[in-house]
N, C-alpha and C positions, 0 to 999 in steps of 0.2 A: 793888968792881966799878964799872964804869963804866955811864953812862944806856943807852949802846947793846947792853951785857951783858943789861939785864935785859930789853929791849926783845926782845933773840934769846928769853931766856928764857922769858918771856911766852909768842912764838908756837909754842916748843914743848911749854910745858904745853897749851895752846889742842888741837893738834895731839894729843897723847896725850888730855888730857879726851876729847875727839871718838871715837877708839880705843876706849877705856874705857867710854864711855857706848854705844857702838855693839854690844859685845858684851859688855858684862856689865849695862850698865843703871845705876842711878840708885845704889845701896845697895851700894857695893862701898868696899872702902877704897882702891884707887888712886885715884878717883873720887874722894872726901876728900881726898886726899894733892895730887891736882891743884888742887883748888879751892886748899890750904893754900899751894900754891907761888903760885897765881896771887896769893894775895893778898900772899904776900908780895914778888912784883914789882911789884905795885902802890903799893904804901906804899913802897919804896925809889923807884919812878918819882915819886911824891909828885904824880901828874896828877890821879887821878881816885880820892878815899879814899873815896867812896859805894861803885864798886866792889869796891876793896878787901874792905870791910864784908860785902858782899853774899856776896860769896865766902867770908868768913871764916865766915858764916852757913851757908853751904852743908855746907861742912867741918864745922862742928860738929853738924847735923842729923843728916848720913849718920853719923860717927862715933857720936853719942848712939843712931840708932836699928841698930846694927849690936852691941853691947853685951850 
Protein backbone atom coordinates (compact mmCIF):
# COMPACT_ATOMS: atom_id res chain seq x y z
CA UNK A 1 0.00 0.00 0.00
CA UNK A 2 0.88 3.21 -0.66
CA UNK A 3 1.60 6.57 2.06
CA UNK A 4 -1.64 8.09 1.02
CA UNK A 5 -3.54 4.43 1.56
CA UNK A 6 -2.77 4.41 4.94
CA UNK A 7 -3.25 8.08 5.53
CA UNK A 8 -7.37 7.43 4.17
CA UNK A 9 -6.85 4.57 6.42
CA UNK A 10 -6.06 6.23 9.46
CA UNK A 11 -8.97 8.82 9.09
CA UNK A 12 -11.33 5.97 8.89
CA UNK A 13 -10.30 3.99 11.88
CA UNK A 14 -10.31 7.71 13.75
CA UNK A 15 -14.00 8.04 12.31
CA UNK A 16 -15.29 4.47 13.39
CA UNK A 17 -12.93 4.74 16.96
CA UNK A 18 -15.32 7.99 17.57
CA UNK A 19 -18.49 5.57 16.60
CA UNK A 20 -17.55 3.00 18.88
CA UNK A 21 -16.31 4.86 21.79
CA UNK A 22 -19.66 7.06 21.39
CA UNK A 23 -21.88 4.02 21.83
CA UNK A 24 -20.48 1.34 23.27
CA UNK A 25 -17.68 3.05 25.52
CA UNK A 26 -14.15 2.26 26.30
CA UNK A 27 -14.08 -1.79 26.92
CA UNK A 28 -15.60 -3.24 23.78
CA UNK A 29 -13.43 -5.11 21.15
CA UNK A 30 -14.14 -2.95 18.03
CA UNK A 31 -12.78 -0.25 20.20
CA UNK A 32 -9.43 -2.60 20.50
CA UNK A 33 -9.60 -3.58 16.88
CA UNK A 34 -9.49 0.33 16.17
CA UNK A 35 -6.78 1.25 18.15
CA UNK A 36 -5.00 -2.35 16.57
CA UNK A 37 -5.51 -0.76 13.07
CA UNK A 38 -4.55 2.81 14.03
CA UNK A 39 -1.58 1.48 15.01
CA UNK A 40 -0.84 -0.32 12.48
CA UNK A 41 -1.08 2.69 10.07
CA UNK A 42 1.08 4.40 12.04
CA UNK A 43 4.24 2.20 11.98
CA UNK A 44 3.63 1.72 8.12
CA UNK A 45 3.40 5.77 8.02
CA UNK A 46 6.64 5.38 10.05
CA UNK A 47 5.74 9.38 11.26
CA UNK A 48 4.92 9.22 14.59
CA UNK A 49 6.02 5.40 16.54
CA UNK A 50 5.27 7.07 20.12
CA UNK A 51 1.70 6.93 18.74
CA UNK A 52 1.79 4.04 17.30
CA UNK A 53 2.81 2.55 20.92
CA UNK A 54 0.27 4.37 22.56
CA UNK A 55 -2.30 2.84 20.65
CA UNK A 56 -0.80 -0.55 20.60
CA UNK A 57 -1.23 -0.08 24.44
CA UNK A 58 -4.70 0.86 24.11
CA UNK A 59 -5.47 -2.34 22.22
CA UNK A 60 -3.90 -4.54 24.58
CA UNK A 61 -5.57 -3.04 27.85
CA UNK A 62 -9.17 -3.24 26.45
CA UNK A 63 -8.42 -6.75 24.98
CA UNK A 64 -6.57 -8.04 28.58
CA UNK A 65 -9.45 -6.62 30.45
CA UNK A 66 -12.33 -7.90 28.37
CA UNK A 67 -11.00 -11.77 28.81
Amino acid sequence: MQKSEFDFALGYYQKSLHIHLCTTGEDNSDVATCYHGMTHAYCELDENPDKAFEYYEKSLAIRKSIL
